[in-house]
C-alpha positions in Angstrom: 85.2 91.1 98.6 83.7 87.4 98.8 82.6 86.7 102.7 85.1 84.3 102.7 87.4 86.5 102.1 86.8 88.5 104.9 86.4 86.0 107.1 89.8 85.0 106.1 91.6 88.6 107.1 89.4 89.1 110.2 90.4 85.5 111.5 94.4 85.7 110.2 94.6 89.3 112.1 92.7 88.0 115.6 93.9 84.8 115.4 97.5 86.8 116.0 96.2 89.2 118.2 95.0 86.4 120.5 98.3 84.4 120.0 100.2 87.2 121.3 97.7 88.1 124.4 97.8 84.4 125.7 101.6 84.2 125.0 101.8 87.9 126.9 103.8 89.8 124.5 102.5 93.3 124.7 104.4 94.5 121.7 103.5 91.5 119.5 99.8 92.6 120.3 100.5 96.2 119.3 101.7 95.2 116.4 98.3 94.1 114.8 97.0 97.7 115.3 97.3 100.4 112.6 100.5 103.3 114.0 97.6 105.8 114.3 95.0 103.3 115.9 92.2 103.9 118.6 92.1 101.6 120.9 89.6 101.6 124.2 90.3 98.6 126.0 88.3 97.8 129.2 90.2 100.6 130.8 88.2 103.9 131.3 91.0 105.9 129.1 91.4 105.4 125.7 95.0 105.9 123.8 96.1 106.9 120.2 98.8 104.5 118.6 100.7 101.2 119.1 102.0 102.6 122.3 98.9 103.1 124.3 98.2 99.8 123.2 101.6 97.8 124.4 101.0 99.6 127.9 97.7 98.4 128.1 98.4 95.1 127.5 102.0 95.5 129.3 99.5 96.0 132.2 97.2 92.8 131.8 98.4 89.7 134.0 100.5 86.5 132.8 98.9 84.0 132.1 95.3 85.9 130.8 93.7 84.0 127.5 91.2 85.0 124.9 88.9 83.5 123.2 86.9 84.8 120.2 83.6 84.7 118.2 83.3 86.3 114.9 79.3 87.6 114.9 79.2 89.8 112.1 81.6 91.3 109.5 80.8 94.1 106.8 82.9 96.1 104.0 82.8 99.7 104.7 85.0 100.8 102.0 87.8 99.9 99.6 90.5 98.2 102.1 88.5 98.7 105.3 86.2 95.8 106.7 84.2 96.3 110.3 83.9 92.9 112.8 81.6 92.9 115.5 83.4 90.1 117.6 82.7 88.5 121.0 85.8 87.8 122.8 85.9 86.2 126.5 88.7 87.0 128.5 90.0 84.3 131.1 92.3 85.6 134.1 94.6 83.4 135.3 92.4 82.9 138.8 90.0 80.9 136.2 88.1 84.5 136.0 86.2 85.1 132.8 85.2 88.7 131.2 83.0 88.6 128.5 82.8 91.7 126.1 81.5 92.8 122.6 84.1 94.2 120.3 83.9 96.7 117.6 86.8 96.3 115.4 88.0 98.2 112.3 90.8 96.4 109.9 92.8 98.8 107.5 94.4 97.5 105.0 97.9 99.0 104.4 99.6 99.8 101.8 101.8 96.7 101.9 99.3 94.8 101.8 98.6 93.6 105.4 95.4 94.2 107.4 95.9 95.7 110.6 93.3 97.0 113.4 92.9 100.7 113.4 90.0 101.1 115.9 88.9 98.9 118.6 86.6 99.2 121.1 85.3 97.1 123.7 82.2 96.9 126.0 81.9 94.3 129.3 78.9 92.4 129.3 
């Protein structure tokens, strides 16, 4: 797969994911993730599927914005691409929380790329 090529899905998947955070619509964000996905947000817990993921997000406050760098990306297999990404998360009180994210992207059998692990770590 051409770097620009992955660039491409990375982007197209997190540029939705974001879309969805800033517009706070927890179920829109869940839907970028793989049914099976893990997810450990910046929450001590970590969850297992879409669900753990809306209520996570259900969870963050209106109004909260990301913004993302792509830092590395690498083919792991046929249909599986890894992103080391470094998004800054702005609170509505003007707030920022920087983190580094770990991110897997599946593709699925319909064709669509979707996140099926994430994991972030605060700076």
């Amino acid at each position: 797969m051409p770097a620009t090529e992955e660039r491409q899905i990375a982007t197209r998947v997190l540029d939705g994911w974001k879309a969805a955070i800033d517009e706070h619509r927890p179920a829109d964000v869940a839907a970028y993730f793989t049914e099976n996905a893990l997810f450990q947000g910046a929450h001590p817990a970590y969850s297992l599927g879409r669900n753990g993921v809306e209520e996570y997000y259900a969870q963050q406050p209106i109004g909260l914005t990301v913004r993302y760098q792509i830092r590395e990306l690498r083919p792991l297999a046929d249909g599986v691409l890894s992103a080391y990404v470094d998004p800054d998360f702005t609170r509505p009180d003007g707030t920022v929380w920087r983190f580094h994210l770990t991110v897997i992207f599946e593709r699925q059998d319909d064709g669509r790329w979707l996140i099926g692990h994430y994991h972030v770590s605060r700076i």
